[in-house]
C-alpha positions as CSV (number, residue, x, y, z in Angstrom):
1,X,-81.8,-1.8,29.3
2,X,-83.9,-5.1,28.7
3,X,-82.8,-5.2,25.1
4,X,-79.3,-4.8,25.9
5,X,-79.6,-7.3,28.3
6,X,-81.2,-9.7,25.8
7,X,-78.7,-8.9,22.7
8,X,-75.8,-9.7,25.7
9,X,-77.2,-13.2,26.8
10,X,-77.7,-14.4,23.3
11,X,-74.0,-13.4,22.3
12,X,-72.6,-15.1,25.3
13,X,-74.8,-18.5,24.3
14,X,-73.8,-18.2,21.0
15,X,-69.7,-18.3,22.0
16,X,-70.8,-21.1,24.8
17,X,-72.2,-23.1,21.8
18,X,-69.7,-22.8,19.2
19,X,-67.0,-23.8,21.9
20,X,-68.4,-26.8,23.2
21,X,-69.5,-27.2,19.1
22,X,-65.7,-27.8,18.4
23,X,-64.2,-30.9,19.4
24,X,-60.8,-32.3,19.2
25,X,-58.4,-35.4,19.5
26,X,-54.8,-36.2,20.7
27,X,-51.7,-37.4,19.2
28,X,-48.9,-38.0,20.8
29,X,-45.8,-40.6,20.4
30,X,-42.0,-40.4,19.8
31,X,-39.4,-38.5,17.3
32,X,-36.1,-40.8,16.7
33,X,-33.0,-40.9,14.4
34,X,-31.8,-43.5,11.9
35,X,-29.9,-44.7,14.8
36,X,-33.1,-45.2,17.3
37,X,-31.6,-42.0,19.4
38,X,-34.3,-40.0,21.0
39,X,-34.3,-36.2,18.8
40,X,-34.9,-33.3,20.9
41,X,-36.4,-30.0,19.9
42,X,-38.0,-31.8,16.7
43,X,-41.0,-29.0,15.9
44,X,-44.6,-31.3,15.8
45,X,-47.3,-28.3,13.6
46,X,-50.5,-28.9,12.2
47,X,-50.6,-27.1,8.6
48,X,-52.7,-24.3,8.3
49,X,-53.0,-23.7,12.5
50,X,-51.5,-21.6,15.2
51,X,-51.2,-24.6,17.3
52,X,-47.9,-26.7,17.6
53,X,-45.6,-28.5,20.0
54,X,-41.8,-29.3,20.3
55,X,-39.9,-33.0,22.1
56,X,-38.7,-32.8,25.0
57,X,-35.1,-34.4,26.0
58,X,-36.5,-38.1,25.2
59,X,-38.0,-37.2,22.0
60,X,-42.0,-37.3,23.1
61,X,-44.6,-35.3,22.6
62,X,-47.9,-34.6,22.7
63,X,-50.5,-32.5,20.5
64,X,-54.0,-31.3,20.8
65,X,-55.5,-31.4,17.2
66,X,-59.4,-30.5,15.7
67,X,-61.4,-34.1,14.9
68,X,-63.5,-34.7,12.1
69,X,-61.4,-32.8,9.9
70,X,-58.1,-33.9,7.4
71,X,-55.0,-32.5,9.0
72,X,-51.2,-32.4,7.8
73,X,-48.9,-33.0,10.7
74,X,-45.3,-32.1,9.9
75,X,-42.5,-32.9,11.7
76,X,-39.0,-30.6,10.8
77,X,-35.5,-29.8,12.7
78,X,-32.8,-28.2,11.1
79,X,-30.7,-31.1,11.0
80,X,-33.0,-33.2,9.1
81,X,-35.6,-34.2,6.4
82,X,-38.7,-32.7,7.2
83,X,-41.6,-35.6,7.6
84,X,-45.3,-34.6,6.6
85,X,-48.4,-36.8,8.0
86,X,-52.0,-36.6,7.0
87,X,-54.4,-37.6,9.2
88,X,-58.2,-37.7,10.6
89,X,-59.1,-38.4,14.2
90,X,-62.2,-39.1,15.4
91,X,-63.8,-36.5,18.8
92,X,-61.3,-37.6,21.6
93,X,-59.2,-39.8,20.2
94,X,-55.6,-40.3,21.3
95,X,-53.5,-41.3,18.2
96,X,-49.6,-42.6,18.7
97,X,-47.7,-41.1,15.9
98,X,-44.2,-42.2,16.0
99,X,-41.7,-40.8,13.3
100,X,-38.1,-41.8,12.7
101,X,-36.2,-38.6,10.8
102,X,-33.5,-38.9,8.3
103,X,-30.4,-36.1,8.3
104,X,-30.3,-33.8,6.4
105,X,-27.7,-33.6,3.4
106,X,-27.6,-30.0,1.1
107,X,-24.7,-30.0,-1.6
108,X,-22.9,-27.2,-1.8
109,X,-21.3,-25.5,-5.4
110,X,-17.6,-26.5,-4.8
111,X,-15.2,-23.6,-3.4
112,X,-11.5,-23.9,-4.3
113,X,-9.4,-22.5,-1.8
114,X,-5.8,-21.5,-2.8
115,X,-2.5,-20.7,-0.2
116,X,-0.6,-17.9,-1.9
117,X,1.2,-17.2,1.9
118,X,5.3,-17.9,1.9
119,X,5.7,-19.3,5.2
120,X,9.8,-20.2,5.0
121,X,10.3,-16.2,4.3
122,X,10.3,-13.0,6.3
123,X,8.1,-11.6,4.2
124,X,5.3,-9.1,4.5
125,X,2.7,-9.0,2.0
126,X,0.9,-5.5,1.6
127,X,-2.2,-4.8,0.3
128,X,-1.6,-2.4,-2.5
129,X,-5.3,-1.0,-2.3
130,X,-4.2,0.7,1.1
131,X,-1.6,2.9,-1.5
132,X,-4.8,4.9,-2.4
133,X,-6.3,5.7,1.4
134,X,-2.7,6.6,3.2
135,X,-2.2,10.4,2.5
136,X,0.9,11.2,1.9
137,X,2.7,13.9,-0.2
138,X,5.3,11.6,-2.2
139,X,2.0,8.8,-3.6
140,X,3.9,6.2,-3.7
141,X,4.1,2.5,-1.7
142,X,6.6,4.1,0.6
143,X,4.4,5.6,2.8
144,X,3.0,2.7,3.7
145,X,6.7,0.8,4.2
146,X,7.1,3.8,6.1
147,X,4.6,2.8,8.7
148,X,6.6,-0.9,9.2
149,X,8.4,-1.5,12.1
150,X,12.3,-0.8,11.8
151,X,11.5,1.8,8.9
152,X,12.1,5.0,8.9
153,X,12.7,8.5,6.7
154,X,14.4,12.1,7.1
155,X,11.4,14.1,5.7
156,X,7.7,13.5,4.7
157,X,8.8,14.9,1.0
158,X,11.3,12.1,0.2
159,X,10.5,8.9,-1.3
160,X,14.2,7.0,0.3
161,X,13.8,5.5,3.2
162,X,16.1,3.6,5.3
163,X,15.8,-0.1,7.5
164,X,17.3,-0.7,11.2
165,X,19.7,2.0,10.7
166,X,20.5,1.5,7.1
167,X,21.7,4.0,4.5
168,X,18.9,4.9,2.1
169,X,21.1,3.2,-0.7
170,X,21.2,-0.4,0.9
171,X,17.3,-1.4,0.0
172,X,16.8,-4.1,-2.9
173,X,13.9,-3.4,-5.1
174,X,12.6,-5.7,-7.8
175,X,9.8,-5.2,-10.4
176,X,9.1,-8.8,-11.7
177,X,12.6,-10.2,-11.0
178,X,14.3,-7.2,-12.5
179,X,16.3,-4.9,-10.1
180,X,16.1,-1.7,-9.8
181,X,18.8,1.1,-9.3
182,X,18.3,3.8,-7.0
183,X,19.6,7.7,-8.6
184,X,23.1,7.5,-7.3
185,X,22.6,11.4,-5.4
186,X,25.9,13.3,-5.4
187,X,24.6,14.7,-2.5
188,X,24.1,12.1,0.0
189,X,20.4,12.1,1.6
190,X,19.1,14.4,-1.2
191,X,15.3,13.3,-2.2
192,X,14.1,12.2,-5.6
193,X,11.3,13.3,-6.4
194,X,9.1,10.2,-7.8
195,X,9.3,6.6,-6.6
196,X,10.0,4.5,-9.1
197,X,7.5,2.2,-8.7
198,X,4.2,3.3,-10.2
199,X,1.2,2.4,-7.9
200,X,-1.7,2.6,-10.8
201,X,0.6,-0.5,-12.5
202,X,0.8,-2.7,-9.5
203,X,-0.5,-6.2,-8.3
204,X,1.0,-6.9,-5.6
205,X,3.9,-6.3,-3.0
206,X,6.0,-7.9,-0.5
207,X,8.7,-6.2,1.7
208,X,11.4,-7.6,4.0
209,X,13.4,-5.6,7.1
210,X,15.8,-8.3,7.3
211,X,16.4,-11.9,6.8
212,X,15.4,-12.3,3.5
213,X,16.1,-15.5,1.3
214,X,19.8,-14.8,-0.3
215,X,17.8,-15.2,-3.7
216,X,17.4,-11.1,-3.3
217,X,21.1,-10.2,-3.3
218,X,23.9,-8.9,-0.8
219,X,22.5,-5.7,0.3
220,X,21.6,-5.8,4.2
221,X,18.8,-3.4,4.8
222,X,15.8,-4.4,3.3
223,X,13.9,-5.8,-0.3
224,X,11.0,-4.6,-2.0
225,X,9.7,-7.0,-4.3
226,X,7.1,-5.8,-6.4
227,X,4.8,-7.3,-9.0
228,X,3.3,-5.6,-12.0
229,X,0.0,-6.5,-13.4
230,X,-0.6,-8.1,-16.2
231,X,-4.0,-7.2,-17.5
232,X,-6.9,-9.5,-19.1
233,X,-8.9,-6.5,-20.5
234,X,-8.8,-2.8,-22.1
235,X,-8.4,0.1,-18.9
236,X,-7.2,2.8,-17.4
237,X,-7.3,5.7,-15.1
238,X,-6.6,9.5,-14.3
239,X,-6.1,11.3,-11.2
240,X,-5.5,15.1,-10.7
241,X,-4.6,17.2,-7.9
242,X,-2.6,20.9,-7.0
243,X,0.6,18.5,-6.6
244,X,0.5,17.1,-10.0
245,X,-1.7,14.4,-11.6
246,X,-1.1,10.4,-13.2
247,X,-2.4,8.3,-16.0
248,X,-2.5,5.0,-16.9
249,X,-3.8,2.9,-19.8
250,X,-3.5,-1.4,-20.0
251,X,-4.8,-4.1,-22.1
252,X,-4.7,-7.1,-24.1
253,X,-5.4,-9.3,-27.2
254,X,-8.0,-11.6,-27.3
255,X,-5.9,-14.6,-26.7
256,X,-4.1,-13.4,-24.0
257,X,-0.3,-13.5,-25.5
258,X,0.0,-9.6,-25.3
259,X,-0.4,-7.3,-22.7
260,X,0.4,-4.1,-21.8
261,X,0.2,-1.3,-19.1
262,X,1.8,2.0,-19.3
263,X,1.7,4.9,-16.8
264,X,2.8,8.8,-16.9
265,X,3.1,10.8,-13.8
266,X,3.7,14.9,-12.7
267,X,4.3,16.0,-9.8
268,X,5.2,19.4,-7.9
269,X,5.9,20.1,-4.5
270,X,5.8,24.1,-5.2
271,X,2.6,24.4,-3.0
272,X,3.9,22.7,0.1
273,X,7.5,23.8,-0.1
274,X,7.1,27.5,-0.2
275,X,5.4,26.8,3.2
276,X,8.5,25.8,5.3
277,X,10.1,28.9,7.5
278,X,13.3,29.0,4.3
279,X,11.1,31.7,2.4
280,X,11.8,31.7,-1.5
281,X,10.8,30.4,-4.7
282,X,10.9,26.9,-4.9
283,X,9.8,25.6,-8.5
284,X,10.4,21.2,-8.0
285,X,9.3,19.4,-10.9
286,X,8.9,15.6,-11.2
287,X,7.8,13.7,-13.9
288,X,8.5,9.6,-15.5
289,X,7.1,7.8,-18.1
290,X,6.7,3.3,-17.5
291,X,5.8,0.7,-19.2
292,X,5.2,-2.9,-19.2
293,X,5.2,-5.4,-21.7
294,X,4.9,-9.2,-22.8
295,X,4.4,-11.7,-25.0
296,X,3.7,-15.2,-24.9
297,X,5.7,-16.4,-28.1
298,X,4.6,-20.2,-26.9
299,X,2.7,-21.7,-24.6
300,X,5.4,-22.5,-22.6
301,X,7.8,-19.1,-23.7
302,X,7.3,-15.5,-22.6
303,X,9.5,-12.4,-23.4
304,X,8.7,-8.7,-22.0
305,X,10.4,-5.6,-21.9
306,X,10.7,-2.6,-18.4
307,X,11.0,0.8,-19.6
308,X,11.3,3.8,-17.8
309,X,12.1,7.2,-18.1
310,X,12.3,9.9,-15.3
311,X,12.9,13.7,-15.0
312,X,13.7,15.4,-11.5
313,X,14.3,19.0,-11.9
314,X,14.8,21.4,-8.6
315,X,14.7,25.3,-8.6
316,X,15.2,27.7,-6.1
317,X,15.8,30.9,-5.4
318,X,16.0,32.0,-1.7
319,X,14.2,35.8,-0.3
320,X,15.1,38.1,2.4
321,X,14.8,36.7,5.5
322,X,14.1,38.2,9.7
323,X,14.0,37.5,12.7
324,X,14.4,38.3,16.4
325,X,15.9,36.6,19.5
326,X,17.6,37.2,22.7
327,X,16.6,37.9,25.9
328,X,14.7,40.6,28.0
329,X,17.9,42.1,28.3
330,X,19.4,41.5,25.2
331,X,17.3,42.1,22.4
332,X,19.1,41.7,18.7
333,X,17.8,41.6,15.5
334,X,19.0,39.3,13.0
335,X,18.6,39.7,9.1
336,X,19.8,38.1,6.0
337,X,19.7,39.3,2.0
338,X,20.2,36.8,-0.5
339,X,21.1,37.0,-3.9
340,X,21.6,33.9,-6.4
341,X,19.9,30.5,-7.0
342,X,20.1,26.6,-7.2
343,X,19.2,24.5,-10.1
344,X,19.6,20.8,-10.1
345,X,18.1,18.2,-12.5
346,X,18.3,14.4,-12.0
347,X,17.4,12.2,-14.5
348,X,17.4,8.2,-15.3
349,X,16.7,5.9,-18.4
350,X,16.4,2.3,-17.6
351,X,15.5,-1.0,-19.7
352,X,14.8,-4.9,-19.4
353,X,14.2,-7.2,-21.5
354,X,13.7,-11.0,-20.3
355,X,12.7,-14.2,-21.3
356,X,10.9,-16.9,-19.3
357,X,10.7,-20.3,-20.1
358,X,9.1,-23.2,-18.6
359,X,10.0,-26.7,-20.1
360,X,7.5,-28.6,-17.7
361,X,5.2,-27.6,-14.3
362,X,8.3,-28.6,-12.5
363,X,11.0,-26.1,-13.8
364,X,11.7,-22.5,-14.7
365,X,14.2,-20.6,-16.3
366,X,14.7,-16.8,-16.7
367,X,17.0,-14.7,-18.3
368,X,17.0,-10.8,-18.0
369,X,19.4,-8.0,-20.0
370,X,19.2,-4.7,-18.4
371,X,20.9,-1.2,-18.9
372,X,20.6,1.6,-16.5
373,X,22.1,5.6,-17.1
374,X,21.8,8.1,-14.3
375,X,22.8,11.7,-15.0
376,X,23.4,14.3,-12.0
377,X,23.5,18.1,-12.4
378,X,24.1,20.3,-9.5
379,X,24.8,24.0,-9.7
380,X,24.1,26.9,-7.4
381,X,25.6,30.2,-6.7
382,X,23.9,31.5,-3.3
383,X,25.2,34.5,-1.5
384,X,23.5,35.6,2.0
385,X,24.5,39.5,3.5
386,X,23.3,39.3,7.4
387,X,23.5,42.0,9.6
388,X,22.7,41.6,13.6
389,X,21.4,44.6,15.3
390,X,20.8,45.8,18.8
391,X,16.9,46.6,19.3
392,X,15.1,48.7,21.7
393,X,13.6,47.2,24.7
394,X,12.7,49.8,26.7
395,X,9.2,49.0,27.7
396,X,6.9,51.8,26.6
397,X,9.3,53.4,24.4
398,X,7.8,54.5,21.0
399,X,10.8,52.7,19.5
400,X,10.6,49.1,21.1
401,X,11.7,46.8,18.7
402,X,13.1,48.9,16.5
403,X,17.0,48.5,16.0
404,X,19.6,51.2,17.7
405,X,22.8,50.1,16.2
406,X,24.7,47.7,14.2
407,X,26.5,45.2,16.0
408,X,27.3,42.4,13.2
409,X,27.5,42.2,9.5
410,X,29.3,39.6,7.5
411,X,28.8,37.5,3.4
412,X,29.0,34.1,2.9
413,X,29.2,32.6,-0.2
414,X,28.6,29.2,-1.9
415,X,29.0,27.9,-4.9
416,X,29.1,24.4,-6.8
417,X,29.5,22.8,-10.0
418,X,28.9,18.8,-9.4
419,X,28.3,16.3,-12.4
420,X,27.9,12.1,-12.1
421,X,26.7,10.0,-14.7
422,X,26.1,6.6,-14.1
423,X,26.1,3.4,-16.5
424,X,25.6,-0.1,-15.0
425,X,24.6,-3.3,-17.6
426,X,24.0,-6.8,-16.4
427,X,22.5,-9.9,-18.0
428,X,21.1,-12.3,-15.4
429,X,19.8,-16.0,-15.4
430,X,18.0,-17.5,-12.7
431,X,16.3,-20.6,-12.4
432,X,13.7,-23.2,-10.2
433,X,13.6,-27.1,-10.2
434,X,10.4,-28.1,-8.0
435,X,10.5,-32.2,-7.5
436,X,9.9,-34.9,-5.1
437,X,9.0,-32.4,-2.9
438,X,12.2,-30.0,-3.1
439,X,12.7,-26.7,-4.1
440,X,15.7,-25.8,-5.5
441,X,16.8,-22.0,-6.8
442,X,19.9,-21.0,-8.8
443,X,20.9,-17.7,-10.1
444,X,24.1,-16.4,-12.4
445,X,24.4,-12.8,-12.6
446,X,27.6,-10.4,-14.6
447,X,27.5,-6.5,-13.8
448,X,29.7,-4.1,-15.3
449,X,29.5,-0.4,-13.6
450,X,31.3,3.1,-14.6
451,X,31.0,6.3,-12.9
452,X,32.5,9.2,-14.2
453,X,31.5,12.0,-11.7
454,X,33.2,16.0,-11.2
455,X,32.7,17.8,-8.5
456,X,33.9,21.2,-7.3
457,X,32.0,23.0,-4.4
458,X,33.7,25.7,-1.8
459,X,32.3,28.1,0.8
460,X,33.2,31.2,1.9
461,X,32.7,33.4,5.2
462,X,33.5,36.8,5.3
463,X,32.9,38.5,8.8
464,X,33.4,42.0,10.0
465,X,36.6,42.6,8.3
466,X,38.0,39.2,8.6
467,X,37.6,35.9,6.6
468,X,37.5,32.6,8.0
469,X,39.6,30.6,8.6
470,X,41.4,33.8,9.1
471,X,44.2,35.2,7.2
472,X,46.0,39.1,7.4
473,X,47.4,39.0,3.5
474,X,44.1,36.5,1.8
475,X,40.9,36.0,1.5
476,X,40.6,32.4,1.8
477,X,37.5,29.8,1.4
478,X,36.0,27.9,4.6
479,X,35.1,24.8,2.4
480,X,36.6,23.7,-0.8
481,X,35.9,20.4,-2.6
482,X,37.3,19.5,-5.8
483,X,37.6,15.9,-7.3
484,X,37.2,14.2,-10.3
485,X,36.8,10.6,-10.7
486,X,36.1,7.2,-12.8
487,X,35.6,4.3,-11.2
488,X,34.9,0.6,-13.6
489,X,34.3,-2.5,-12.0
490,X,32.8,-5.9,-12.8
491,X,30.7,-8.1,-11.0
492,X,30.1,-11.9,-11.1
493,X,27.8,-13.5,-8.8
């Protein structure tokens, strides 16, 4: 215990000595700005120690710092130079150290920052990288127009859409100034299969519900002006699914005068139709082949060429189909044989060509040559047998549900034969004069349309011995439709 006693008091002398061995000075003073203003929070360290001080609201400080030895006393705030002093103080010594900072001044690498927004337009621009994270079953940009206000579609599987109550024929859309024409449909409301627009080839989009610029056109609905890229470099890219699969390819020359982008797309709705509570064999088919090209022939002249090509084929054959319904007192059975089958194909061929030319920053002229064909087959012969039965709803019978007598049976019967085709040419100029401040737009367009279409479609009901509309010496046809037609016109706008 003595020795630990010892070994304790010579430890506690040893600190004692060292501490009253170490011996220090002050400095204190007052931090200002090029403008003799007082800085407050200005950090006051000495290099290479823990200890350190701040200013208060008039600037002043005051430091406690080790004599006899050469200190750095820096001085830094974010808003300005940082200041360094050396210095040696002598064993409690009070030093003034005033300091006047200088601000601060970092260049930055210049950013340019461009307005691409059209404020003067209804116009809502769309990202067309959202096209890839919407799921929808047509993959194209209208199931994210579908998602706008005032937008709206009869089925998930159809590309057409229609604005503020709008048919689905009254909606502009332009690829690079060129418009497009929607499959005319001999059947009103019937889907195409493909949109025309090819998402793997666009840059960017912009959509309208109403009160667009009249540069668009006369329709009321709605435009969809679309943009296709033009690519610097050599790409591509494939995509595969169970509904059908896309590629696209796109490059350039070295210069930058040529460029291309092409794309090819399948698809099939098979898998998802044969779903819906219409049982048969559905065999849809969709396919189109688009391209994209220009050429810069001068600096200040550019020609391309649109190209498209698209196939729309529909099969189907319906099945046997039953059901139940009624009440607890009146049970009935309800079921239908079918015989026969539908077969439609759409298709459409279109080209562009155009020519842009820009005399000077200030003006720019553009002249576009289109052709458009559209050719409509519909043909089906479908007959469905029904028969309605009374079923047996006695409530632990060993025959509920089973029928007990025939109460119903009748045919109907439809058939068609419908054929359009479709040729619509135009050549189009429209131009842009941008000076003292003024924009001013012009546009001269000629269309020449035919339409040579046949149709011939009738129905008939046959019930229980009698057909309707009834008759005691015929057997006549509910519905009959037969009409064959050319219509020519010309437009000048």
């Amino acid at each position: 215990m003595q020795i630990l006693r010892s070994i304790l008091i010579f430890i506690l002398t040893s600190i004692t000595a060292i501490s009253f061995g170490q011996e220090y000075a002050t400095i204190y003073g007052k931090v200002i700005n090029r403008n003799n203003k007082p800085v407050e929070f200005v950090n006051v360290l000495v290099f290479g120690y823990s200890s350190g001080t701040s200013t208060d609201r008039n600037g002043e400080y005051s430091l406690r710092i080790p004599a006899n030895k050469d200190l750095k006393i820096i001085f830094s705030h974010i808003e300005f130079n940082k200041q360094e002093i050396k210095i040696l103080a002598k064993p409690n010594e009070s030093i003034l150290l005033n300091q006047k900072l200088n601000l601060e001044i970092t260049n930055l690498i210049q950013v340019d920052i461009k307005d691409k927004d059209r404020r003067r337009i209804n116009v809502t621009k769309i990202d067309p990288k959202t096209i890839k994270v919407i799921p929808n079953t047509s993959g194209g940009i209208e199931a994210i127009l579908k998602t706008l206000p005032g937008v709206s579609s009869n089925n998930e599987f159809s590309t057409q859409y229609s604005v503020r109550g709008g048919n689905y024929d009254e909606n502009l859309v332009y690829v690079n100034d060129i418009e497009v024409y929607r499959p005319m449909l001999i059947r009103s409301g019937q889907q195409e299969g493909l949109s025309f627009v090819n998402s793997d080839m666009v840059s960017s989009i912009e959509f309208s519900a109403g009160g667009f610029d009249a540069k668009y056109g006369d329709k009321m609905s709605s435009v969809l002006d679309i943009r296709y890229l033009k690519p610097t470099e050599f790409g591509g890219s494939v995509s595969a699914s169970m509904l059908g699969g896309s590629v696209h390819l796109q490059g350039s020359t070295n210069d930058h005068r040529f460029t291309h982008i092409t794309g090819i797309r399948y698809k099939t709705m098979s898998y998802l139709l044969n779903s819906l509570d219409t049982k048969g064999d559905y065999k849809p088919s969709f396919s189109d082949l688009q391209t994209y090209i220009t050429y810069d022939v001068t600096d200040r002249f550019e020609i391309g060429v649109l190209g498209n090509i698209s196939k729309n084929k529909y099969y189907f054959a319906p099945t046997d189909r039953e059901t139940t319904f009624g009440t607890v007192t009146t049970a009935l059975g309800f079921k239908v044989y079918f015989d026969g089958q539908e077969a439609d194909e759409y298709s459409t061929y279109m080209g562009a060509v155009f020519g842009n030319y820009k005399p000077n920053s200030n003006v720019n002229l553009k002249f576009i040559a289109s052709a458009y064909t559209a050719v409509e087959k519909e043909s089906f012969d479908i007959q469905g047998q029904y028969y309605i039965n009374e079923l047996d709803k006695e409530i632990g019978s060993d025959n509920l549900g089973d029928s007990l007598m025939n109460i119903g049976v009748g045919t109907y019967l439809t058939h068609a034969r419908n054929y359009l085709t479709s040729n619509v040419a135009n050549v189009y100029h429209k131009g842009q004069l941008i000076k003292n401040g003024h924009n001013i737009m012009w546009g001269l367009k000629a269309q020449h349309e035919i339409t040579d279409y046949s149709f011939n479609e009738w129905e008939m009901r046959d019930s229980s011995g009698y057909s309707i509309p009834y008759s005691d010496t015929i057997v006549g046809l509910a519905n009959t439709y037969i009409s064959e037609n050319i219509v020519e016109s010309n437009r000048f706008s």
